[in-house]
C-alpha positions in Angstrom: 10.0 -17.0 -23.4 6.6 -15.5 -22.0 6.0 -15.3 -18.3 3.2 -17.4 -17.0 0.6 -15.4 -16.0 0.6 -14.8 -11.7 4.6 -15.4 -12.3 6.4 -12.1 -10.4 9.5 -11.0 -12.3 12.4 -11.5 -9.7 14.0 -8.4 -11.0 14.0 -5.3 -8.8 12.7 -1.9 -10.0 15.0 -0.2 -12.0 17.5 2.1 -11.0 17.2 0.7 -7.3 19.6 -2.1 -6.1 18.9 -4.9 -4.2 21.7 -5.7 -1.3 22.8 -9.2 -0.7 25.3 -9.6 2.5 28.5 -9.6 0.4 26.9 -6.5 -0.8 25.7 -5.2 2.6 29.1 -5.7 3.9 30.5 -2.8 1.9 27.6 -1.0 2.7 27.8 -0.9 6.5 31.5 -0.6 5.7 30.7 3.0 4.1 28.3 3.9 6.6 30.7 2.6 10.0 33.4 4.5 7.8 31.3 7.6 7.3 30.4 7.6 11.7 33.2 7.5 12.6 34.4 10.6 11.2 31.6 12.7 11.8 31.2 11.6 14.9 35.4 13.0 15.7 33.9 16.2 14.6 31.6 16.3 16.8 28.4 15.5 14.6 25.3 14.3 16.2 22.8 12.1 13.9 19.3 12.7 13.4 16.4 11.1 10.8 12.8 12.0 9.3 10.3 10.6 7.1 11.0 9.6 3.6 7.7 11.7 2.8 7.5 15.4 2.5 5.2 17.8 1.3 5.9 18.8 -1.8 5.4 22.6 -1.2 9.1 21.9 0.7 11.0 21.5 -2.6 8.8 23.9 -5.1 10.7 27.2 -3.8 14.1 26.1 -3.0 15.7 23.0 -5.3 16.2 23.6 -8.7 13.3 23.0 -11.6 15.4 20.5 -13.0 14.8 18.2 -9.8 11.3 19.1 -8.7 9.8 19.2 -12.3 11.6 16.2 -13.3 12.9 14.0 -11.0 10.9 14.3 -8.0 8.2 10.8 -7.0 5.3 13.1 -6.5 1.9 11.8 -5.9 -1.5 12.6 -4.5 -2.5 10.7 -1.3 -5.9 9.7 0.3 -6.3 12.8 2.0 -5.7 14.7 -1.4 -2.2 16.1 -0.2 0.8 16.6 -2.9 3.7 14.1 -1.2 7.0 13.6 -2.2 9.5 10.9 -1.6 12.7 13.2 -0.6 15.0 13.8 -3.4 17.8 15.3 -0.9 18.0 15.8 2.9 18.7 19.5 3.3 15.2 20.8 3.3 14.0 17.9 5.6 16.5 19.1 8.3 16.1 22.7 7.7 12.1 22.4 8.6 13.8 20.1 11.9 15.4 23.1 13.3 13.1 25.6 12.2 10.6 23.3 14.0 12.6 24.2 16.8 14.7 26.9 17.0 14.2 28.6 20.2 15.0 25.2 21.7 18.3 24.7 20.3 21.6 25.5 21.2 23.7 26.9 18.4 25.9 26.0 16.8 24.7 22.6 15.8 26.6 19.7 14.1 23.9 17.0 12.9 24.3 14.1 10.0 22.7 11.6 8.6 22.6 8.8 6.2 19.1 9.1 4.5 18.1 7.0 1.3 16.8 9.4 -1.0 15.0 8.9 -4.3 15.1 10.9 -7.8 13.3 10.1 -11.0 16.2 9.8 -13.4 18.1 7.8 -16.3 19.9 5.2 -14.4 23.8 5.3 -15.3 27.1 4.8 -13.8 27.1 6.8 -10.9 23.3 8.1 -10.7 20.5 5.8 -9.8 16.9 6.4 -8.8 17.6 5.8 -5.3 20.9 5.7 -3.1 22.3 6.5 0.4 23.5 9.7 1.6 26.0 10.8 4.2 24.5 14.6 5.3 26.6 16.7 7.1 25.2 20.0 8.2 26.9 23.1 10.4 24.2 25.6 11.8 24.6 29.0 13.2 28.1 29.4 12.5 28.4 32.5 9.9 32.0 33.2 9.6 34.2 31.5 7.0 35.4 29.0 9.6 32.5 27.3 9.0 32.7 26.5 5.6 36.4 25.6 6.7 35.0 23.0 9.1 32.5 21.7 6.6 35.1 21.2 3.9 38.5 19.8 6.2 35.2 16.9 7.3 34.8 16.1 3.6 38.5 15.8 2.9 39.1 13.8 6.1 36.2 11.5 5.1 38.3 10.9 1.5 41.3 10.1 3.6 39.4 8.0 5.9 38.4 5.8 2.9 42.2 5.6 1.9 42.2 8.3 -0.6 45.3 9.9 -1.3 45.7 14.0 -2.6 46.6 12.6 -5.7 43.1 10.9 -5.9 41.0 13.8 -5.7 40.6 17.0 -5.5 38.2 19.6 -4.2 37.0 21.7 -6.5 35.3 25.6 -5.1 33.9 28.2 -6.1 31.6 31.0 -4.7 27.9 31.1 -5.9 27.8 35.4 -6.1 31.5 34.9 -8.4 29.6 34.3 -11.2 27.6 37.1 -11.6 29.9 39.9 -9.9 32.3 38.9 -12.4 30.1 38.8 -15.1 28.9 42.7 -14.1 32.5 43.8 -13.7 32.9 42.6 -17.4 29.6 43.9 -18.7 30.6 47.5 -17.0 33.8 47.3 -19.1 31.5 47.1 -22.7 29.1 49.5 -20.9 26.8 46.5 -20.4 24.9 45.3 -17.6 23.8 42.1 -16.0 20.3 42.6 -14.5 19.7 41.4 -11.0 16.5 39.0 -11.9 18.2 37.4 -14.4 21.2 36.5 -12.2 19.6 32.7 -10.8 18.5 31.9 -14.2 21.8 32.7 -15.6 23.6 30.5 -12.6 20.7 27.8 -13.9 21.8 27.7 -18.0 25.3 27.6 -16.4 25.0 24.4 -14.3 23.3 23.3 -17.1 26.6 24.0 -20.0 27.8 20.4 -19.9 24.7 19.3 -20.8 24.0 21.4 -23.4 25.5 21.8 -27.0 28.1 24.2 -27.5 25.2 26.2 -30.5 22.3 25.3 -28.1 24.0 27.2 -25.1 25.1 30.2 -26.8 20.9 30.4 -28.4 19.8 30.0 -25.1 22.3 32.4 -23.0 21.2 35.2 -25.7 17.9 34.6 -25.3 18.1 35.0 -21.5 20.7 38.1 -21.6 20.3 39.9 -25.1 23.9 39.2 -27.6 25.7 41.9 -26.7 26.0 40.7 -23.3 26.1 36.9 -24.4 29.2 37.5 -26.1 30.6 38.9 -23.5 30.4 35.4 -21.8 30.8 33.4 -24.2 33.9 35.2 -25.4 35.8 36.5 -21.7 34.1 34.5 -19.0 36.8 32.4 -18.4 39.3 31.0 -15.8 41.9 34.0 -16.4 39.4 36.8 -16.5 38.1 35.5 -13.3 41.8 35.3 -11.8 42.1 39.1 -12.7 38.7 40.6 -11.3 38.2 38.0 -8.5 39.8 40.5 -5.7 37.4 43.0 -6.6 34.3 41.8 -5.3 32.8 41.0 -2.0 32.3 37.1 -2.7 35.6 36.9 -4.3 37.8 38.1 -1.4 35.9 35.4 0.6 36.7 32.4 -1.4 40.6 33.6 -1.6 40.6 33.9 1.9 38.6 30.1 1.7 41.7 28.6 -0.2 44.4 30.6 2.1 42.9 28.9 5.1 42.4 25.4 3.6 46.1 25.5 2.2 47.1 26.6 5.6 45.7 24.0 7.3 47.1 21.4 5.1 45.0 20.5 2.9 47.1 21.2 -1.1 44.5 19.5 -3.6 42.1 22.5 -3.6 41.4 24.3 -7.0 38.8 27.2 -7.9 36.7 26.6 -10.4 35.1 29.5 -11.7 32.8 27.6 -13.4 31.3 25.9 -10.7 27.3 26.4 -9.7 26.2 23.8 -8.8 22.1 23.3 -9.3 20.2 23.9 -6.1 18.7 27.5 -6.0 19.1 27.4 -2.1 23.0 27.9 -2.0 24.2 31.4 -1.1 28.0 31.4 -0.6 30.5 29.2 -0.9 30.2 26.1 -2.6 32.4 22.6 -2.9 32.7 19.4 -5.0 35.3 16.6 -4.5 36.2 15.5 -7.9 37.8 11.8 -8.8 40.8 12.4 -10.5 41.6 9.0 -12.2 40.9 8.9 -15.9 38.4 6.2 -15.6 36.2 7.6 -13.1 37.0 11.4 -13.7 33.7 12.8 -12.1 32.4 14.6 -9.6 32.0 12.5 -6.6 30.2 14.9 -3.7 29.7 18.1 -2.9 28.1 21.0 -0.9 28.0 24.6 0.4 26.4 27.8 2.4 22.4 28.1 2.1 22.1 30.6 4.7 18.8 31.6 3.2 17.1 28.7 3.3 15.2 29.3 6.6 13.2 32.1 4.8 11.0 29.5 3.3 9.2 28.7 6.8 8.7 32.5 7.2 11.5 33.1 9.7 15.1 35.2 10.1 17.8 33.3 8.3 20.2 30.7 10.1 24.0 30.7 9.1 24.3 27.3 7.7 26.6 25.3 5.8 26.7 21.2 5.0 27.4 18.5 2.3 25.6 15.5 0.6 28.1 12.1 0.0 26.8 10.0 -2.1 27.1 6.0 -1.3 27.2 4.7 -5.4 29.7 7.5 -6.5 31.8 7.3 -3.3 31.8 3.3 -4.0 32.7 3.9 -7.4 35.4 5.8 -6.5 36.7 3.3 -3.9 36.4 0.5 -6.8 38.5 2.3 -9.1 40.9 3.3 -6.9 41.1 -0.1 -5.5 40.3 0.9 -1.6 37.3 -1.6 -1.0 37.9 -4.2 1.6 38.1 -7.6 1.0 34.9 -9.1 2.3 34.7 -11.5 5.2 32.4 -13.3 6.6 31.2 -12.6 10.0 31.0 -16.0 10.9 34.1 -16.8 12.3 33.2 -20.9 13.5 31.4 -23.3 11.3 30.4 -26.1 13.3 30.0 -29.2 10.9 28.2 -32.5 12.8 29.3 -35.9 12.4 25.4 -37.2 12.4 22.2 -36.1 13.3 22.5 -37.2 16.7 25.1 -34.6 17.4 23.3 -31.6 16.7 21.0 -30.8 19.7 24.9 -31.0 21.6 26.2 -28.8 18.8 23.8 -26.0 19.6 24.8 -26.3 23.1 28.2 -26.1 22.5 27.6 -22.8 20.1 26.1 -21.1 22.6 28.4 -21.5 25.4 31.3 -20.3 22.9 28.8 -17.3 21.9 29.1 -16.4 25.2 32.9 -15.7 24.7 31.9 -13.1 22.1 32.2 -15.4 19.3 30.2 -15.6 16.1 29.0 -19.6 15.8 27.0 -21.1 13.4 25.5 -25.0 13.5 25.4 -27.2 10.4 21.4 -28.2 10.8 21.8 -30.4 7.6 22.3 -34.2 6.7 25.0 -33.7 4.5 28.5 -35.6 5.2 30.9 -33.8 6.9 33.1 -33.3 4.1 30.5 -31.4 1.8 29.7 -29.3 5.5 33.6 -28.2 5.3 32.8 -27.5 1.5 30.3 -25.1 2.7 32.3 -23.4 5.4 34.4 -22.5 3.1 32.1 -21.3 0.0 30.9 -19.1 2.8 34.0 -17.7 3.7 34.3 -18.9 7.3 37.6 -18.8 8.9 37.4 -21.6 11.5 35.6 -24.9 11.4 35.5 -27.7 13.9 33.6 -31.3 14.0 31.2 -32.4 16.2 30.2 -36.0 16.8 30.2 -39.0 19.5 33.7 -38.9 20.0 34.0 -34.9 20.8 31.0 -34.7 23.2 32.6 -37.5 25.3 36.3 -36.0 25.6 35.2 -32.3 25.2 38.7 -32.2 22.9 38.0 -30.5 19.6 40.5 -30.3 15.6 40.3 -26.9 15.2 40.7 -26.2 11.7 41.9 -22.6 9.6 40.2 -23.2 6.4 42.3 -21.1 4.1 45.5 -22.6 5.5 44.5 -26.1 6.2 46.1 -26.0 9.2 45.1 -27.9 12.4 45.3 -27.9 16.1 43.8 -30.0 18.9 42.2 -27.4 21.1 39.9 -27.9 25.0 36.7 -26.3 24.6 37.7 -23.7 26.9 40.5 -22.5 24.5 38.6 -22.5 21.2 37.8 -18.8 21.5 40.9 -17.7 22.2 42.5 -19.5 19.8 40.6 -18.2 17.1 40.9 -14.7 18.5 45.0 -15.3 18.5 44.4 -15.5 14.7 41.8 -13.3 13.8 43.7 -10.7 15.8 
């Protein structure tokens, strides 16, 4: 059927949701959820703009996302904006801003919307909500501890259980002192420039045919030394040779620590990369272990180099990025989403018209109580008022007509049970509360 012409589409844009309050329920839920954690840890929350400068994200975040999935545009004033595709840079140029100002160490969050150009699909849209957790000015490996504990207590938080997930680590400098260790051994060598590009094609395998990555890692690194991956880079090469290098001997003191503390679903990954040119050290992902949802969920790690983009001495620093579509996929398949209720906890349905100016009156004398009240302001019959009480999920619904203004003596009624009580207006609230509670 063609649209008439001046007719809007009612759809959204796509890849974007739209949030009714069923839906905005589980959304506050998250971010409540996601507070209260960070907060225990001490995290203080911050904000910017949703509009950058583009120069932020050209030296920094990987090609993949500024070439391709950036909203770039020109404005008025003939300046190259973006809409923020992640938060990391944004609060980086926040305490560069101010540095000399701050006191170190600091603990900041925030739950930005951010926006990428990309094929919507389950899990990835072109714009969601993202818990930021960020530890500056702590260098030693207690603060990628800290960082990492925070994201498993913010799985367990949601009601996730070990079994659920795991977190999956890796160091970003294993890769490639691995790799020269192994090269060495053929009398080979990995050369220094090629290093990020390699990490790059790396993050880049899943992606990629099994021919098409094998062409392109011998194109990058001749196919002697392509081989050489393709053939011995693996998980029990890595397990041999990891104690030899620098990064190594970090990330095995990483999982000592974590395991210490507790936590037993960690597991390196020697193939992790992940895709942001800014990391420098460790580096995390929390992974869904159910079969249908088997997917990274979150993730992080050290960019303690980062600060060299606004021309200044680097900044220990360490964070994460939660994502709210993944993290609520996760909590659907797992079955951990609350059951939605309404905050309306009293529907008052009138008897007739006349009734309503002493309805309002009453509503907000019991507001006063701390109680959430809403009116009927309709003519329907009292019957189909109940009808909608209960379509919209409100616990508690009493009638108001002639007969209740006089006495001041109110039925009280639980809608899911049916069940009744006769009730003075100066107990309504706490009856309800005795319920609710």
């Amino acid at each position: 059927m063609q649209k008439k012409k001046g007719v809007v589409s009612t759809e959204s844009y796509k890849g974007v949701r739209d949030f009714y309050p069923e839906d905005m329920a589980v959304q506050e839920y998250l971010f409540e959820t996601m507070r209260d954690v960070v907060s225990h840890f001490g995290y203080e929350e911050y904000s910017t703009s949703i509009l950058e400068p583009s120069e932020l994200y050209a030296a920094k975040t990987s090609e993949e996302i500024v070439n391709e999935q950036t909203y770039t545009f020109e404005d008025r004033g003939g300046r190259q904006v973006t809409l923020r595709p992640e938060m990391t840079p944004s609060v980086a140029r926040l305490v560069a801003a101010r540095r000399r100002e701050l006191a170190f160490p600091l603990r900041w969050f925030s739950i930005p919307n951010v926006f990428r150009y990309e094929r919507p699909q389950r899990g990835r849209l072109r714009e969601h909500w993202q818990l930021n957790c960020d530890l500056f000015g702590v260098a030693a490996l207690e603060g990628d501890i800290e960082v990492i504990l925070l994201a498993y207590e913010l799985m367990r938080a949601f009601g996730a259980t070990e079994r659920e997930f795991e977190i999956r680590i890796n160091h970003r400098s294993v890769i490639p002192e691995t790799l020269d260790l192994l090269a060495k051994k053929h009398n080979l060598s990995l050369p220094e420039e090629k290093q990020q590009d390699l990490l790059r094609l790396m993050d880049r395998k899943d992606k990629l045919s099994e021919e098409e990555y094998g062409i392109r890692l011998a194109t990058l690194l001749g196919d002697d030394l392509a081989k050489v991956v393709l053939l011995q880079y693996n998980a029990a090469t890595v397990r041999t040779l990891i104690a030899e290098t620098t990064s190594g001997k970090r990330l095995l003191d990483l999982l000592a620590a974590l395991e210490a503390r507790g936590v037993a679903n960690i597991v390196h990954d020697p193939y992790l990369v992940r895709g942001f040119d800014y990391y420098t050290g460790i580096i995390f992902e929390v992974f869904d272990t159910s079969k249908e949802n088997n997917r990274s969920l979150f993730g992080g790690g050290r960019y303690d180099k980062l600060f060299d983009l606004f021309g200044m001495d680097s900044i220990p620093a360490v964070g994460f990025g939660m994502g709210d579509v993944t993290l609520r996929d996760f909590l659907e398949t797992h079955k951990l989403l609350p059951a939605y209720h309404s905050p309306t906890e009293l529907y008052i349905a009138v008897a007739d018209t006349s009734s309503h100016a002493f309805a309002a009156q009453l509503a907000q004398r019991l507001r006063r109580h701390d109680l959430t009240v809403v009116v009927d302001l309709g003519e329907k019959k009292v019957g189909d008022q109940i009808k909608t009480a209960t379509k919209k999920r409100v616990p508690f619904c009493i009638v108001v007509g002639t007969k209740e203004e006089q006495t001041g003596v109110y039925t009280l009624k639980h809608l899911e049970s049916k069940h009744e009580i006769i009730v003075h207006e100066q107990d309504i609230a706490d009856a309800i509360f005795e319920v609710l509670e």
